[in-house]
C-alpha positions in Angstrom: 195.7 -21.4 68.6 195.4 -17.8 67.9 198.5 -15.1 67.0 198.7 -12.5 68.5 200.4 -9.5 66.4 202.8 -7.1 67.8 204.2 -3.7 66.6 207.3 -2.1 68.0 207.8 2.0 67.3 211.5 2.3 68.5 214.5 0.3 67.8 217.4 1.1 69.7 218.7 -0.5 72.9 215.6 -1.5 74.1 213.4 -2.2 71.4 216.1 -4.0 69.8 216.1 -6.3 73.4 212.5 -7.0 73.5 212.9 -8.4 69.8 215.3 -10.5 71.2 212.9 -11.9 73.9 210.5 -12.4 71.4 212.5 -14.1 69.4 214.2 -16.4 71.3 211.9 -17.1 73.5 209.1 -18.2 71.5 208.0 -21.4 72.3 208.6 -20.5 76.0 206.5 -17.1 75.7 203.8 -19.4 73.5 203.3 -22.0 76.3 202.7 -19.4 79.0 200.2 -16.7 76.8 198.6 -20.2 75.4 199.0 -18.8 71.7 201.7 -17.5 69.6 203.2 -14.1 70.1 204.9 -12.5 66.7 206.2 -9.0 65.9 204.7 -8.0 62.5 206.2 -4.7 62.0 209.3 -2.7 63.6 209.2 1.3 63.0 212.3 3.1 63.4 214.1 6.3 61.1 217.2 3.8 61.1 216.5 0.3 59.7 220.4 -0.1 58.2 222.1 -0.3 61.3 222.8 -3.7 63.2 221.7 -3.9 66.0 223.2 -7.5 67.4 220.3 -9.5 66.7 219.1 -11.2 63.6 216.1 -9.5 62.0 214.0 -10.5 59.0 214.4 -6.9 57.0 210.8 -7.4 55.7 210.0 -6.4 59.0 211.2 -3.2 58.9 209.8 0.3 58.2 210.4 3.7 58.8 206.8 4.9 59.0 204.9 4.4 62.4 201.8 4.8 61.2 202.4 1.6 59.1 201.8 0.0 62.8 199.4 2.1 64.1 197.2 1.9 61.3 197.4 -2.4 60.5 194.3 -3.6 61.7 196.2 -7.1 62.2 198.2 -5.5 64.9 197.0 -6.5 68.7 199.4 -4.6 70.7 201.8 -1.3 69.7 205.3 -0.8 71.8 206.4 3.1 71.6 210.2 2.8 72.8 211.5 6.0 71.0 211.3 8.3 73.8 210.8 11.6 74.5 207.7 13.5 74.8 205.8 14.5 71.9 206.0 12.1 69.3 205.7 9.2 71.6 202.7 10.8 73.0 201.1 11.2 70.0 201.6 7.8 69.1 200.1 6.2 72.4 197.0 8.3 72.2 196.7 7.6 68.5 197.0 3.6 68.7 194.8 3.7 71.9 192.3 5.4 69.9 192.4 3.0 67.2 191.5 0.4 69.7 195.0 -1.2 70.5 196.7 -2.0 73.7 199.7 0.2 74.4 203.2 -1.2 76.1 205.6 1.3 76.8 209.0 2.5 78.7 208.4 5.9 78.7 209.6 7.4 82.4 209.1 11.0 81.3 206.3 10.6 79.4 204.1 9.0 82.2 205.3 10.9 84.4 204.7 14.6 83.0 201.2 13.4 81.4 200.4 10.3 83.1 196.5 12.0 83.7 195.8 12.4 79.8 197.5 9.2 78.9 195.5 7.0 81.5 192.4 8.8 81.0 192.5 7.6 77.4 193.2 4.5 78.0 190.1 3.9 80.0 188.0 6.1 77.5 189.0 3.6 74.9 188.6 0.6 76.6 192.2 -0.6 76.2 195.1 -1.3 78.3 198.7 0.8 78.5 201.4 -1.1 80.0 204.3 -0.2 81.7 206.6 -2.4 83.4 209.9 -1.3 82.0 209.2 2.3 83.0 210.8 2.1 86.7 213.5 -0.4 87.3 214.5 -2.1 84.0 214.2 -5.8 84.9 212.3 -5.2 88.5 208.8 -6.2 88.6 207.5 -3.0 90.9 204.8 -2.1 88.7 203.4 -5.7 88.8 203.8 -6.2 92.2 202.3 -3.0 93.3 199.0 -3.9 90.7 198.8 -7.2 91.7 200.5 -9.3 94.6 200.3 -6.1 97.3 197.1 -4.5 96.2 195.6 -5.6 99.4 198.0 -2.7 101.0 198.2 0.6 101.8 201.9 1.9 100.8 203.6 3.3 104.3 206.7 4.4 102.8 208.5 4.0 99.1 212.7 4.2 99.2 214.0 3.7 96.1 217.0 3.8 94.6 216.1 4.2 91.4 219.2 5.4 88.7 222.0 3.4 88.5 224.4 5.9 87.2 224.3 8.1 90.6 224.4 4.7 92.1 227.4 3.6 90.3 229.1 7.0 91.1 228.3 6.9 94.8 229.4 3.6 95.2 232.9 4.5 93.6 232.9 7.2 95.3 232.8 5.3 98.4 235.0 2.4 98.1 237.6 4.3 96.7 237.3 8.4 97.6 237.7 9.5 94.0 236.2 12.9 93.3 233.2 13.2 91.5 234.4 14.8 88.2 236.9 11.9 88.1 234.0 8.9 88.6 232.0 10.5 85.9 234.5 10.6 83.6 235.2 6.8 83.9 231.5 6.1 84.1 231.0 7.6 80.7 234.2 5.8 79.0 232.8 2.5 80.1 229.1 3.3 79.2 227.6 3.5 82.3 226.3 7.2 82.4 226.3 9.5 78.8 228.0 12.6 78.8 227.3 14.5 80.3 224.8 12.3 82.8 222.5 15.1 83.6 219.2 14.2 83.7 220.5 11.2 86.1 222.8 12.8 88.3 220.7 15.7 88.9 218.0 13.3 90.1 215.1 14.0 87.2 215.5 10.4 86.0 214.4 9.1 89.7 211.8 11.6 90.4 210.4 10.4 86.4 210.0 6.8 88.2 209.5 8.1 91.5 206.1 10.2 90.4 205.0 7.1 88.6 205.4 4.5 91.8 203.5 7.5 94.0 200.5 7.3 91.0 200.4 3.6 91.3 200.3 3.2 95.0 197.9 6.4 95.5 195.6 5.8 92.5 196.1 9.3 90.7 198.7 10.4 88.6 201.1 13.2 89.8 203.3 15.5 88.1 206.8 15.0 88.8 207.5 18.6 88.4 205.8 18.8 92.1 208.3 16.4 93.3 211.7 18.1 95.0 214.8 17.1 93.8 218.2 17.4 94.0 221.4 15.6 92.6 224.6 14.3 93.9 227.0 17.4 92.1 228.2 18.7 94.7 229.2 15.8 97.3 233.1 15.3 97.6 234.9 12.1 99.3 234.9 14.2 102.4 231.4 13.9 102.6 231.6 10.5 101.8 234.4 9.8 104.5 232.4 11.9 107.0 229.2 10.2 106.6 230.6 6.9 107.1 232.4 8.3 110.4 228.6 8.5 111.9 228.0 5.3 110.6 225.9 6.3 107.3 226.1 5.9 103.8 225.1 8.4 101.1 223.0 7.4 98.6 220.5 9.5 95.7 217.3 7.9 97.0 213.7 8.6 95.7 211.1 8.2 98.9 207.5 8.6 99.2 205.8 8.4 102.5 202.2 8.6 103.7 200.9 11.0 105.8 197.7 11.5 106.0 196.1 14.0 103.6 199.6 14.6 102.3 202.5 12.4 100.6 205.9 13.1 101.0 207.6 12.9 97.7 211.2 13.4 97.5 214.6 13.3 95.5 218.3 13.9 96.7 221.0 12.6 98.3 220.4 10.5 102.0 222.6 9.8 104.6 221.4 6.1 105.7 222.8 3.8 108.3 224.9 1.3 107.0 223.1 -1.2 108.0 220.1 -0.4 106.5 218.4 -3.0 103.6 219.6 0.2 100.5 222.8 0.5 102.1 224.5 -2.6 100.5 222.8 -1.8 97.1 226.4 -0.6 94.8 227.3 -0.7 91.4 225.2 0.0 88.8 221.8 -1.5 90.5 218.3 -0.6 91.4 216.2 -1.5 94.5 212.8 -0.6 95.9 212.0 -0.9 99.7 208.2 -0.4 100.3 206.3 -1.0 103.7 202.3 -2.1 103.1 200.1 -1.7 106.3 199.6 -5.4 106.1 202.7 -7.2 104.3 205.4 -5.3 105.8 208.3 -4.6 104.3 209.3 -5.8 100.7 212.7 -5.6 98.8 212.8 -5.4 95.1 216.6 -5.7 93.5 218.0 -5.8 90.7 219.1 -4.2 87.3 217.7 -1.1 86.2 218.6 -0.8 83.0 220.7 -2.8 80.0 219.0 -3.7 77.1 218.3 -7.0 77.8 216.7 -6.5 81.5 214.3 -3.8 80.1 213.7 -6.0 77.1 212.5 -8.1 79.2 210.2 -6.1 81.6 208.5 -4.4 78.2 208.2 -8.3 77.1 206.8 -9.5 80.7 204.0 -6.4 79.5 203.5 -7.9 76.0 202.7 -11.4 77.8 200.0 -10.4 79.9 198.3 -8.6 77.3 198.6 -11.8 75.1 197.2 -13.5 77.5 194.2 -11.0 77.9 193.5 -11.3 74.1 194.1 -14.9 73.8 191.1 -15.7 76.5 188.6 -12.5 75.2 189.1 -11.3 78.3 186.3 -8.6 78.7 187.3 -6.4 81.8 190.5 -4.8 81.5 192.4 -3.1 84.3 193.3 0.4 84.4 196.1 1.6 84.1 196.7 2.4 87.9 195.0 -0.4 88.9 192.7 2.3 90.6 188.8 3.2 89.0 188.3 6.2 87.7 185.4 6.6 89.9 187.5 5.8 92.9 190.6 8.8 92.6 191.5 10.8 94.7 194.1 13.7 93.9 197.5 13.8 95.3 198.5 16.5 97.9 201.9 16.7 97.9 203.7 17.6 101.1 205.6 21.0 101.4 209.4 20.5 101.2 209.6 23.4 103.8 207.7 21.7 106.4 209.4 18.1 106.3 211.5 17.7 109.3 214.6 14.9 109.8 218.4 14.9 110.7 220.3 17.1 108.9 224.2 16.8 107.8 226.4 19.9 107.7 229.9 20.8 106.5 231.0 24.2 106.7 233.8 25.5 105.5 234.9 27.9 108.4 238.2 30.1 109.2 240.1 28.3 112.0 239.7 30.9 114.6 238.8 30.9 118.1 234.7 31.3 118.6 234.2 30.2 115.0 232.3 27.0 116.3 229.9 28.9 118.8 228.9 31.4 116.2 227.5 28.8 114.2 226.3 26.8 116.6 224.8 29.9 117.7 222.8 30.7 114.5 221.8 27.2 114.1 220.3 27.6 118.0 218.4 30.7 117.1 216.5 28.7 114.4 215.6 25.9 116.7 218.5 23.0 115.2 219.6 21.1 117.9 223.4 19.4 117.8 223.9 15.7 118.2 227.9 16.0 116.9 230.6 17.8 115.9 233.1 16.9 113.8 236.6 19.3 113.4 239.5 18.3 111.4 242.6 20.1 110.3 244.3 23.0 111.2 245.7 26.1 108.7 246.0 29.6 110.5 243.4 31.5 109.3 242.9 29.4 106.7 239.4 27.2 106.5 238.6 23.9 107.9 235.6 21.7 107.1 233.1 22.0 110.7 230.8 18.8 110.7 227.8 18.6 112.3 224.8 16.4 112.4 221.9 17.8 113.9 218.5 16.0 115.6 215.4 16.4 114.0 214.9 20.0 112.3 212.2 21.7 110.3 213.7 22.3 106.5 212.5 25.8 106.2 213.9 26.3 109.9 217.3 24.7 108.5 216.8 26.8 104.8 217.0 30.6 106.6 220.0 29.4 109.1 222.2 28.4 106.2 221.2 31.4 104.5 222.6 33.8 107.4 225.8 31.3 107.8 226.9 30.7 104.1 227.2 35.3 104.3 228.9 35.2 107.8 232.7 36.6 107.2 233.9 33.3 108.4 232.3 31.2 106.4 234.5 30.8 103.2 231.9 28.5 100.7 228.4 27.3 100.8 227.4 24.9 103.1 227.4 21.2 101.8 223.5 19.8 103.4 223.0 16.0 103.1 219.3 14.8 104.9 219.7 12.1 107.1 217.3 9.4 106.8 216.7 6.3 109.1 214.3 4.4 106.8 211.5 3.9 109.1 207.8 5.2 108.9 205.8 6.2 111.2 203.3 3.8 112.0 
């Protein structure tokens, strides 16, 4: 039975999880690969701290290119992060010959192109299952078991410290400067949360599921987003008046010559599959032309549920090595010779329902000026919400529109948020009924 040698670059949360896999889950991961899995070396600029699991300190170094560089090892695991010493890394062990595993969101998905064009020049294989989801197996799925589809329509939830804010938010109307605060105190956000809550995390994962299910990679810097800031409970309390919930959802639809790619916060109906996801969760709803819809759940991050996606990675390249496998799959799943690049859909020409709340002077006429500005850029009213009374004095004015262009619903806001009786910008919330087109 052969060994197959493993080198880990990173050992914080998740590298130190993946060890744990490894380790105690040995003879389990050796009767599935059909040969024996071992980490030779760990890299990391700390090797005195403990990190909750017992490791052999011969193991340790503090020089990468001690595992780059080891002809013994199979397969190198970059979990340190960021983007330029990670990168180097990858494209360093690739060209050395090794297969890459990695977790590295931001990385793949600001230079996905260079990083799977080198992988194929090289004639080895980069992983990356723990990239989007923590312990959900999207990225296998959408290589493997639905590869017979075209992808209709991606809704993702996909950061489970907005999620965990939204849903407290929701059961229990506390303001979002509040939830944060206790969301950091318990661990689940850092502090201050802003790459999650201004939705960059989601459009990281979001711009790799669009590369996987379209066959090129694309920049998430083309991909809008927006983050959940600036939502109150009233919002939250108004939504669920029109029978919605508000959730930070990442969605990708096909249309055409163009994809739809997209991050910030939706008003869905509450009965809809995402609706019920809370907490601290991840899910991924995707519609194939032939499968239908699918529902992936679960948690999307912790150290042991990414641990074990970057393991799940490890396994299948075993495998590959184990049986001198001589065709390996790229990275996308796609051929180089069969790409196509990704035209991204112009934010301004997306239309759906829109969600208003203005904060407007309680006078007589107030409500038809509005309405009258929203008219002359062709948004349509569906309903009207008015609460509250102070004598010149403002009130929130919610609205919720039928379908309207986005650059239509851009310029009307931009005249109404400067009308005298307007007293503070106008809160927007897209409305989204989670169906494609077909």
């Amino acid at each position: 039975m052969s060994n197959i040698k493993v080198g880990i670059i990173g050992f914080g949360t998740v590298g130190a999880g993946a060890y744990e896999v490894l380790r105690e889950n040995a003879d389990l991961i050796r009767s599935r690969v059909g040969a024996s899995v071992a980490v030779k070396r760990i890299a990391d600029l700390d090797v005195d701290s403990d990190r909750g699991v017992p490791v052999d300190k011969g193991l340790l170094t503090t020089n990468a290119e001690e595992i780059i560089d080891d002809p013994e090892i199979d397969v190198v695991v970059e979990l340190i992060g960021g983007l330029t010493q990670a990168k180097e890394y990858i494209l360093c062990a690739m060209e050395k010959g090794k297969h890459v595993v990695t977790a590295n969101k931001a990385l793949l998905a600001e230079y996905g192109h260079e990083l799977y064009d080198m992988a194929e020049r090289c004639g080895v294989n980069l992983e990356f299952e723990a990239s989007v989801g923590g312990g959900i197996p999207i990225i296998g799925a959408m290589k493997g078991g639905l590869s017979a589809n075209r992808f209709r329509n991606i809704m993702g939830i996909l950061n489970g410290t907005s999620n965990y804010i939204l849903t407290k938010m929701s059961r229990y109307y506390w303001p979002y400067e509040k939830v944060v605060k206790e969301a950091v105190e318990l661990g689940y956000a850092e502090d201050p949360p802003t790459l999650d809550v201004d939705g960059t995390d989601a459009a990281h994962k979001l711009a790799i599921l669009i590369s996987l299910a379209y066959g090129s990679a694309v920049s998430f810097k083309d991909i809008y987003k927006e983050g959940i800031t600036s939502l109150t409970p009233d919002d939250i309390r108004f939504a669920q008046e029109f029978g919605y919930c508000v959730k930070l959802l990442a969605l990708a639809r096909d249309r055409g010559e163009e994809v739809e790619a997209r991050v910030h916060p939706v008003m869905i109906p509450q009965d809809h599959i995402l609706a019920n996801v809370n907490w601290a969760y991840n899910a991924i709803y995707l519609e194939g032309d032939f499968v239908g819809p699918n529902l992936y759940y679960g948690l999307g991050a912790g150290r042991r549920p990414t641990g074990s996606a970057v393991v799940s990675d490890i396994i299948e390249l075993s495998r590959r090595i184990a049986n001198k496998e001589k065709g390996l799959q790229p990275p996308l799943a796609h051929y180089g010779r069969e790409r196509k690049s990704i035209s991204i859909k112009p934010m301004k020409s997306l239309t759906m329902p829109y969600y208003f709340r203005f904060s407007a002077v309680d006078r007589p006429g107030v409500l038809s000026k509005i309405s009258g500005v929203l008219g002359q850029h062709n948004i349509s009213i569906t309903s009207v919400i008015q609460k509250g009374r102070e004598v010149n004095g403002p009130v929130p004015v919610v609205m919720l529109t039928h379908e309207a262009c986005e650059e239509n619903v851009m310029k009307a806001i931009s005249v109404i948020d400067n009308m005298d009786v307007v007293t503070d910008k106008t809160i927007l919330i897209r409305v989204d009924k989670g169906i494609s087109d077909k």
